[in-house]
C-alpha positions in Angstrom: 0.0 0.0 0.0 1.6 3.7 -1.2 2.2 5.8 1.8 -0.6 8.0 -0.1 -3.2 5.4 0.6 -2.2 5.1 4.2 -2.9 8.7 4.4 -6.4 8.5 3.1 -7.1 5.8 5.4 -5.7 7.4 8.1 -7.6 10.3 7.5 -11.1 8.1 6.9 -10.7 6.7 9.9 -10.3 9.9 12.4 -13.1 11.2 10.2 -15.2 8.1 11.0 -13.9 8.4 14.4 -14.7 11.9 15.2 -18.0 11.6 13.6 -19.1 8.6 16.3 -17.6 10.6 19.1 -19.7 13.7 18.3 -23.1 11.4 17.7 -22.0 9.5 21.2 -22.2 12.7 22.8 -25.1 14.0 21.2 -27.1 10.7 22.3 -26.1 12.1 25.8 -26.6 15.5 25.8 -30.3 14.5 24.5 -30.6 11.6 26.8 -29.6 14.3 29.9 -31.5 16.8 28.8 -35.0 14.3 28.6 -33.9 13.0 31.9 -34.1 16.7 33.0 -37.6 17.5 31.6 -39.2 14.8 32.7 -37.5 14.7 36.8 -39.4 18.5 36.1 -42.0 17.5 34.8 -42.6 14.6 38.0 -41.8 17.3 40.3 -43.9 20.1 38.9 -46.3 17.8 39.0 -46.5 16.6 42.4 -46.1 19.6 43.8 -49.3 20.9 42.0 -51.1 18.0 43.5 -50.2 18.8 46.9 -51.5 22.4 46.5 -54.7 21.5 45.0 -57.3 20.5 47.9 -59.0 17.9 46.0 -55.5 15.8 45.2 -55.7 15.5 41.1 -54.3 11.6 41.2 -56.7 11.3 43.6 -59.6 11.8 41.9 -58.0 10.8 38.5 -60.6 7.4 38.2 -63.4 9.9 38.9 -62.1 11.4 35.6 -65.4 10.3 33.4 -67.8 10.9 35.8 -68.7 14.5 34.9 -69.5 13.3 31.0 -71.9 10.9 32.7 -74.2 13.3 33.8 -74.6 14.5 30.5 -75.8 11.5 28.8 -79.3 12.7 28.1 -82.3 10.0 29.4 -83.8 10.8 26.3 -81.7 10.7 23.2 -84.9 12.0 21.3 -84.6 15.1 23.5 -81.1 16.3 21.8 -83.3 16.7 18.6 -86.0 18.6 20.4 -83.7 20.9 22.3 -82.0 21.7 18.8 -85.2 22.7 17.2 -87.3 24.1 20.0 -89.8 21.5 19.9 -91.6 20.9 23.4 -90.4 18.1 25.0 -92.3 15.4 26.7 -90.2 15.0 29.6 -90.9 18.7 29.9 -91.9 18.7 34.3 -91.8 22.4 34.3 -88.2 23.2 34.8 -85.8 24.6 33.1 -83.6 20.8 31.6 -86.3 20.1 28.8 -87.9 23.6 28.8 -86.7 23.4 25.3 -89.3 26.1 23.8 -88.6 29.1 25.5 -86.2 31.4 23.6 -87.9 30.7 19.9 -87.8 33.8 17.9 -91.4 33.9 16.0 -91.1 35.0 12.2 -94.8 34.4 11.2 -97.8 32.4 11.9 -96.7 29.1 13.0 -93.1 29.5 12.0 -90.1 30.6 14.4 -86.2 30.5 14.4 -85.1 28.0 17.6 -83.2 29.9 20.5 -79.7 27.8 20.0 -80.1 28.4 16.2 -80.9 32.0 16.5 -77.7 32.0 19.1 -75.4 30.7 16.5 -76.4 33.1 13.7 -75.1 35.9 16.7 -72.0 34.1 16.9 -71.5 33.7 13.6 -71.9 37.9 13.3 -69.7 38.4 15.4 -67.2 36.8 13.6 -68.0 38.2 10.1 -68.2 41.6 11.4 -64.7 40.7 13.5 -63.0 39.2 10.5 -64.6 41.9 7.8 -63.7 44.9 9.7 -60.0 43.4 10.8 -59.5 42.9 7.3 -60.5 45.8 6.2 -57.9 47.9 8.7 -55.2 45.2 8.5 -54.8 45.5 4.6 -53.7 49.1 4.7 -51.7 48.8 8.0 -49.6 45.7 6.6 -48.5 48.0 3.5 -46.9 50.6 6.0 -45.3 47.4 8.0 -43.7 46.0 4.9 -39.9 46.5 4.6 -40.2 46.8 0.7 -42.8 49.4 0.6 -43.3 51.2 3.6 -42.8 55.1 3.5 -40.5 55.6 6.2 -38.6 53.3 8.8 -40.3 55.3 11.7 -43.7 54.7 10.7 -43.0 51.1 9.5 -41.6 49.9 12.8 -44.6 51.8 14.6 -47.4 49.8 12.4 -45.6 46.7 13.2 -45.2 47.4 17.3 -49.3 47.7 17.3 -49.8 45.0 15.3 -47.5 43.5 18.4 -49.5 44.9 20.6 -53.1 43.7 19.4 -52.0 40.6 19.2 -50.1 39.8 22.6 -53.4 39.3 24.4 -55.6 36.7 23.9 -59.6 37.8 23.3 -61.0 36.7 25.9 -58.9 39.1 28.2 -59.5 41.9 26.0 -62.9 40.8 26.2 -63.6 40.8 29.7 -61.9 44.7 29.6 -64.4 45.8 27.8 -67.3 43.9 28.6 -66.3 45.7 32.5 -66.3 48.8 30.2 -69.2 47.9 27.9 -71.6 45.5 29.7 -72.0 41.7 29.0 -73.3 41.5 25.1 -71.3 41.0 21.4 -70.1 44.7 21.6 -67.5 43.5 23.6 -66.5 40.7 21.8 -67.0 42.1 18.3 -64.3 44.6 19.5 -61.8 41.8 21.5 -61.9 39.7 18.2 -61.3 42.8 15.8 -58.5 44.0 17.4 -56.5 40.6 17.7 -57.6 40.0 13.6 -56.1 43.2 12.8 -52.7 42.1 15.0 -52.8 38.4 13.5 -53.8 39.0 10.0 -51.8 42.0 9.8 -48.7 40.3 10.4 -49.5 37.4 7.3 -50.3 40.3 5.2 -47.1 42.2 5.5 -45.2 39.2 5.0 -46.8 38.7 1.8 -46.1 41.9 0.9 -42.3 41.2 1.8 -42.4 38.7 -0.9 -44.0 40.0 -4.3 -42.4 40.8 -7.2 -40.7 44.4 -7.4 -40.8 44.7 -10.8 -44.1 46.2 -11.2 -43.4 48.7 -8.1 -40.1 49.2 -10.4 -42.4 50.2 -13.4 -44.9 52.4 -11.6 -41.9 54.6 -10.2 -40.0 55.1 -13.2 -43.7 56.3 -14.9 -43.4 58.9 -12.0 -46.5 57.2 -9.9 -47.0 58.0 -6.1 -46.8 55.8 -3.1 -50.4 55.0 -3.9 -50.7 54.6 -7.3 -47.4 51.6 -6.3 -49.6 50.0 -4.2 -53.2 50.1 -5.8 -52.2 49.1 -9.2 -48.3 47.4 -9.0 -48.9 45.3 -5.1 -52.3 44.8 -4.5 -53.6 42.6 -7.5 -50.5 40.1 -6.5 -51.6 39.8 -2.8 -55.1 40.4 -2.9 -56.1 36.5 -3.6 -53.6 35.7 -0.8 -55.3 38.5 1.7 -58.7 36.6 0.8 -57.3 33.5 1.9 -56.2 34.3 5.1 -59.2 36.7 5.8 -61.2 33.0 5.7 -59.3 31.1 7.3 -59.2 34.0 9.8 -63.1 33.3 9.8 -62.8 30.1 11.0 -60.4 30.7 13.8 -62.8 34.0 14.8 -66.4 31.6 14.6 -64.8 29.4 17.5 -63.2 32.2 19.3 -66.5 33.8 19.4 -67.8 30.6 20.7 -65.4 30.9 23.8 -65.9 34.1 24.2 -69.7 34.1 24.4 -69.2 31.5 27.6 -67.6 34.8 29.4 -71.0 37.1 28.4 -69.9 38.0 25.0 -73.0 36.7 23.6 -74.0 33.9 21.4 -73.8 30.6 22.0 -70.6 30.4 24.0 -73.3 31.3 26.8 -75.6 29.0 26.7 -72.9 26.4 26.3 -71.8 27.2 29.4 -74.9 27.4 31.4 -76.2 24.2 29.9 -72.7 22.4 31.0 -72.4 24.0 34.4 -76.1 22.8 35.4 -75.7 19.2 33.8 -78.3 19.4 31.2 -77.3 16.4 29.1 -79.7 17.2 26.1 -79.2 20.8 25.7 -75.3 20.0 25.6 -75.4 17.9 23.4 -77.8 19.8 21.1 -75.5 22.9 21.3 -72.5 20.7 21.2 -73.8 19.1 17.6 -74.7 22.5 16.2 -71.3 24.0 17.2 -69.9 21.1 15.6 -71.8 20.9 11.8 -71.4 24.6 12.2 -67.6 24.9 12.3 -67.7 22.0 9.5 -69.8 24.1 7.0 -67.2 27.4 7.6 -64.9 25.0 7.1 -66.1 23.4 3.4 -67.0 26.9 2.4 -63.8 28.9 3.3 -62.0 26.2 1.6 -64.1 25.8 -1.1 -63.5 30.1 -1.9 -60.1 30.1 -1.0 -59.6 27.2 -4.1 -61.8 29.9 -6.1 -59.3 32.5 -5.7 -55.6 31.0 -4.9 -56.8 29.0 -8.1 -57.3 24.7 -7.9 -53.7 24.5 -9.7 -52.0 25.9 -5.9 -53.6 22.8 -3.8 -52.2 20.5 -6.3 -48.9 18.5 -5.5 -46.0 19.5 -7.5 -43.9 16.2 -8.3 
């Protein structure tokens, strides 16, 4: 063997051998560093079991018990509750008192109270998501690096958009609903201004990525700020902006929900109520219309967003 051959074998082998070193202590550093976590995790844990009074391991196999109590007697009675339909379990109180609420249209016909609860709900979020959108698309254009008019003003926008979104709704809700009284007011204006933070901050970052070229061409024909943005940015983000506006819908129709169970309104109340008393039947009912309702935003959202991206960008390059 040429001494040139040793070499490379030589070298091949303190490669190999450095390489298994470096993984052998990378094995451990991992290893020590689950060991950690989870000794933390035990401990963390413990300790918040001897501060709670009712000992959580302690009553972990009651765990199940509260779903139990709403298993409604009468299965029928989920049906009933979710179209306002009188109930013949109906003793006079309040568990299968499933008429009162109804919202008479004409003669015999009338919107039932949990339906008419989720069309609230559902307002608030359009009205959330509409008028976020419709403050976060000029916003994002003064917090985008490539086309914002000064670096003051640009890292302003983007410290509110910071701001709006660095407290969850339902803490801005409960400010103003102190503020406002329990109602959607409160929650209409919680969900708008953590849109305007969230979707503001996707927007600019689409911005951040267009194409200059047409920016290029507006300035050299002597066009304003303006003029840039209307006729050389916009049409290339404007299906993207549509896109995340729904799928800002969707997140806004369950936050509403939540909200709601705090007095914003809607069903997010009743939810509550109906849970907290152990009213299997109205639960459920509330529990299936939440559920079919967040499906249909769901299809339809989609079903626009492949409208406007275009079918060809949920396809799988290979």
């Amino acid at each position: 063997m040429s001494l040139q051959s040793k070499a490379d074998t030589a070298s091949t082998v303190a490669i190999v051998d450095a390489w298994e070193k470096l993984a052998a202590r990378r094995r451990f550093y991992t290893i020590l560093g689950l060991a950690i976590l989870f000794a933390a995790f035990v401990a963390s844990v413990r300790f918040a079991d001897d501060s709670n009074a009712g000992h959580f391991f302690d009553r972990l196999p009651h765990l199940f018990d509260f779903l139990s109590w709403l298993i409604p007697k009468d299965w029928n009675d989920v049906w009933r509750a979710l179209l306002g339909i009188a109930s013949p379990n109906d003793q006079g109180g309040e568990e299968h008192n499933f008429t009162v609420g109804r919202v008479p249209l004409w003669g015999g016909f009338y919107i039932p109270n949990y339906i008419e609860l989720m069309i609230v709900t559902i307002n608030i979020a359009l009205i959330s998501t509409l008028v976020g959108f419709v403050v976060a698309v000029p916003l994002s254009f003064f917090a985008a690096r490539n086309l914002a008019p000064s670096n003051p003003l640009r890292i302003l926008v983007k410290r509110l958009m910071e701001f709006l979104r660095a407290f969850p709704e339902i803490v801005i809700a409960g400010l103003f609903s102190a503020v406002l009284s329990i109602g959607p007011a409160a929650a209409i204006i919680a969900i708008t201004l953590h849109t305007i933070g969230a979707v503001g901050k996707l927007f600019f970052e689409v911005i951040e990525n267009i194409d200059m070229k047409p920016d290029e061409g507006m300035t050299a024909v002597g066009g304003n700020w303006l003029e840039r943005v209307r006729f050389g940015s916009l049409p290339q983000v404007l299906p993207n902006f549509t896109s995340y506006a729904l799928l800002r819908l969707e997140i806004n129709v369950r936050a509403s929900t939540i909200i709601g169970a705090v007095g914003g309104g809607g069903i997010g109340e009743a939810l509550k109520l109906s849970i907290s008393r152990g009213f299997g039947a109205k639960t459920m009912a509330l529990v299936l219309l939440l559920f079919v309702t967040i499906v249909v935003v769901d299809q339809v959202s989609a079903a626009l967003r492949r409208r406007l991206v275009g079918e060809a960008a949920f396809v799988p390059v290979h």
